[in-house]
N, C-alpha and C positions, 0 to 999 in steps of 0.2 A: 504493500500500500504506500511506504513512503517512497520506496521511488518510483513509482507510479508517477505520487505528487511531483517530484522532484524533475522528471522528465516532463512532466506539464509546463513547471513554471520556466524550464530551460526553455522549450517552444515558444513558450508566449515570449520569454526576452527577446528571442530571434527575430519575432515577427513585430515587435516594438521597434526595432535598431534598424529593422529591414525600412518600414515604415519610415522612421523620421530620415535616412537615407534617403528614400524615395523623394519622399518630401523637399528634401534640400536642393536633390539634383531638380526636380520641377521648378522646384525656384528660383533657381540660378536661372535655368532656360528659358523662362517668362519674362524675366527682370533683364536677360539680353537681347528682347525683341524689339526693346525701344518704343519709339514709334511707329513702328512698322506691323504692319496687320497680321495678325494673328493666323498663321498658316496650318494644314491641319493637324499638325502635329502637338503645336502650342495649346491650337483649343481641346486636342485629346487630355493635352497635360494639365490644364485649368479645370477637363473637368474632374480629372482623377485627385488632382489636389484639393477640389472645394470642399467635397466634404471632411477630408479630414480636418483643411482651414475651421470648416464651422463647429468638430466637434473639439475641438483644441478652444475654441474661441468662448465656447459654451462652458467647458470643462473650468477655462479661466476666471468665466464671469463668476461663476459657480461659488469656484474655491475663494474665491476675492469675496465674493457676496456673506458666503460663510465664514469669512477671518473677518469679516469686519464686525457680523454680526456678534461673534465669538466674544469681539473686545469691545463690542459694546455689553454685553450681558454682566461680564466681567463687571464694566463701569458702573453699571447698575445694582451690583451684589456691593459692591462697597459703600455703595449713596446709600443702598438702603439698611446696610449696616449701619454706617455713620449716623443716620436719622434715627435708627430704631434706640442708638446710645441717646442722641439727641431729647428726643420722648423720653425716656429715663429717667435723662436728669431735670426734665420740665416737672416731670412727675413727680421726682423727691422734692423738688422745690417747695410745688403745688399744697405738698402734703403738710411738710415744715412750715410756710406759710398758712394754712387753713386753721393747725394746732396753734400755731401763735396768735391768731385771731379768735381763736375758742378762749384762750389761755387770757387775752387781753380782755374779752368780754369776763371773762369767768370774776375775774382780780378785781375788777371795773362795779361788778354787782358788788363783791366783798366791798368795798371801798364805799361805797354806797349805805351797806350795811351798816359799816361802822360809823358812817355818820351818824346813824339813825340809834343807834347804841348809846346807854348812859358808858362815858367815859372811866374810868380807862379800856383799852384796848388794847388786844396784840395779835399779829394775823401768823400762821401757824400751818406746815405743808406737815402732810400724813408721812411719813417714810416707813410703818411697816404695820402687819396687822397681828395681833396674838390669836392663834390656833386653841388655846387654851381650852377645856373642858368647863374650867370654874367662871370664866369670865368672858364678855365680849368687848377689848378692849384694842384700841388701835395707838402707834405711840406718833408724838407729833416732835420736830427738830425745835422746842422751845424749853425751857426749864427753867429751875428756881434760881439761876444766874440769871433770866430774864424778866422774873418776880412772876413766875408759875407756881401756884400750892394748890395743894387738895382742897377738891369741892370747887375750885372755879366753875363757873358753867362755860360749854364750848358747844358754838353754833357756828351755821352755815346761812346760806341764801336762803334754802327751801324751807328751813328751820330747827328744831333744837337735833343737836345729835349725844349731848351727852355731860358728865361732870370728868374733871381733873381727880384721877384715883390715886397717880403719886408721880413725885419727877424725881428727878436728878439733874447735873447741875444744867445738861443742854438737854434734855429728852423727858420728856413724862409721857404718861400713860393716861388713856380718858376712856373710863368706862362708858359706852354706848348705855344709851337711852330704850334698846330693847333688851338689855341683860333685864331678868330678872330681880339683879340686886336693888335697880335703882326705880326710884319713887319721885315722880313730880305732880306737884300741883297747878291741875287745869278745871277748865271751864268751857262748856259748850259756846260755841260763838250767839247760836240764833236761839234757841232756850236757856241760857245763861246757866245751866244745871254744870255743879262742882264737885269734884270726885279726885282720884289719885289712878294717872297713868304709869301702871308698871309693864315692863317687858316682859316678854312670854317666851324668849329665849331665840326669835328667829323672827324674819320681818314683820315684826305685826307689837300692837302695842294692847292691853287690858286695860277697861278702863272700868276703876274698883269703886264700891261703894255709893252708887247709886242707886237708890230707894225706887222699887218697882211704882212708887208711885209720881217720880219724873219723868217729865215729859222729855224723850229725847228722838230724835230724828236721825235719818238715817243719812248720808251726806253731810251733816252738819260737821263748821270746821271744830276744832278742837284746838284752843289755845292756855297760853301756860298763863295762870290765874294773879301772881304776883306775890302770891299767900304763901309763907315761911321764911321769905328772904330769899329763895335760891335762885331764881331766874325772872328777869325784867317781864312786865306783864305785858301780855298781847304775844309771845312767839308763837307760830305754827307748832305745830307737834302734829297734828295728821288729823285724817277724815273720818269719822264713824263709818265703819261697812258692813257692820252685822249687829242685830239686836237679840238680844236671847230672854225670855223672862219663865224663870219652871216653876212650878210650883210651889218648892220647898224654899226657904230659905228668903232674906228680905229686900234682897239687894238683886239689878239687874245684871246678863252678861253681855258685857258691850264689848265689840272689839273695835280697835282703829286701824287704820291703814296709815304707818307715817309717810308724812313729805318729804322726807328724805332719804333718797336715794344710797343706803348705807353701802352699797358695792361698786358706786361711783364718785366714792369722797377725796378731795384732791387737795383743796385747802380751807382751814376753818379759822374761826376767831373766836379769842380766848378773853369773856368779860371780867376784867380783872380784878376781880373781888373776890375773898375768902369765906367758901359758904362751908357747910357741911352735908356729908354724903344722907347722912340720915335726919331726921328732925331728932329734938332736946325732948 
């Protein structure tokens, strides 16, 4: 079989070299007729020459058509590489840019807040959260070098998140306002009925000690009453979204939905005042 092949492609070279020979000699003998009329020997040889002219001519355009195309595709795998880096980095930009614009609205409300805050104040980033069993507690980069103690209250935009449970001299800890350990005093916004919002251990607030015979609704906001000393009166603390009333027992079960978003906290403010975690 190979040489078979072998004696093939030796034929075909013969009949290539034979060819473009031919060819030459036609052309030399064309190109010495001058101006002189083509006798018949000449137009034998023009016609025997033309096709191969045309397929040589064909074969050229071909190959040209094809190398130019080649590096133009070329040209085009790099632009659209180039561009696709391009996009990229428009895109990281885009991104950094949009967080800084979140970032400046977010600081912009805090800032807002704190106006509206009885004095003093201090604004306070989250840097980690405690996994803890006993507590639900996140820690904030401010401490008792920056006159943080226990029991301050620490709020956000949407509203209350929690008390100062203990620092150190740059970091403290602030117990959340759905731990069960901690107790605030609130008030129905639109039937004014007063009770003690405790945590139920996971997003949701109880709200204790309301006499099955107040009147409470369901939607109604929920705000912190002013009553013990612990937190300026009027904060949000969240929405009533379920009313329960059973038969046993004097008091109804109310639960809240807080306004605050506890798995999207980024920065809060710390009313800098010394409360305590419990009431006297």
């Amino acid at each position: 079989m190979m040489r078979k092949r072998g004696k093939r492609a030796g034929q075909l070279r013969f009949f290539l070299l034979f060819g473009c020979l031919l060819t030459a000699i036609l052309i030399l003998i064309i190109s010495m007729a001058g101006r002189k009329e083509f006798t018949a020997p000449h137009k034998f040889g023009l016609e025997v020459i033309g096709p191969f002219q045309t397929a040589i001519s064909k074969f050229s355009n071909y190959t040209g058509g094809f190398w130019e195309k080649y590096i133009a595709l070329l040209h085009v795998r790099e632009e659209n590489k180039q561009l696709k880096q391009e996009l990229l980095q428009y895109k990281t930009a885009n991104v950094e840019y949009r967080e800084a614009v979140a970032t400046n609205v977010r600081l912009q409300k805090l800032l807002e807040l704190k106006e509206s805050l009885p004095p003093p104040t201090l604004t306070a980033e989250i840097v980690g959260k405690d996994p803890s069993l006993w507590f639900r507690t996140l820690t904030i980069n401010r401490g008792s070098s920056d006159g943080v103690q226990k029991g301050m209250p620490v709020v956000t935009v949407e509203g209350v998140v929690g008390q100062v449970l203990t620092s150190s001299p740059n970091y403290s800890k602030v117990l959340l306002a759905t731990d069960p350990n901690s107790a605030i005093d609130v008030t129905t916004q639109k039937t004014r009925v007063h009770g003690i919002v405790k945590g139920l251990g996971r997003e949701a607030f109880g709200l204790h000690y309301v006499l099955k015979s107040a009147e409470v609704e369901k939607g109604d906001y929920v705000l912190t009453s002013g009553f013990g000393g612990v937190f300026p009166k009027g904060l949000m603390l969240g929405t009533v979204s379920d009313i329960k009333k059973s038969r046993r027992g004097m008091f109804q079960n109310i639960e809240i939905e807080p306004a605050v978003d506890f798995s999207q906290l980024e920065h809060l403010i710390i009313i800098m005042k010394k409360y305590s975690l419990t009431e006297d």
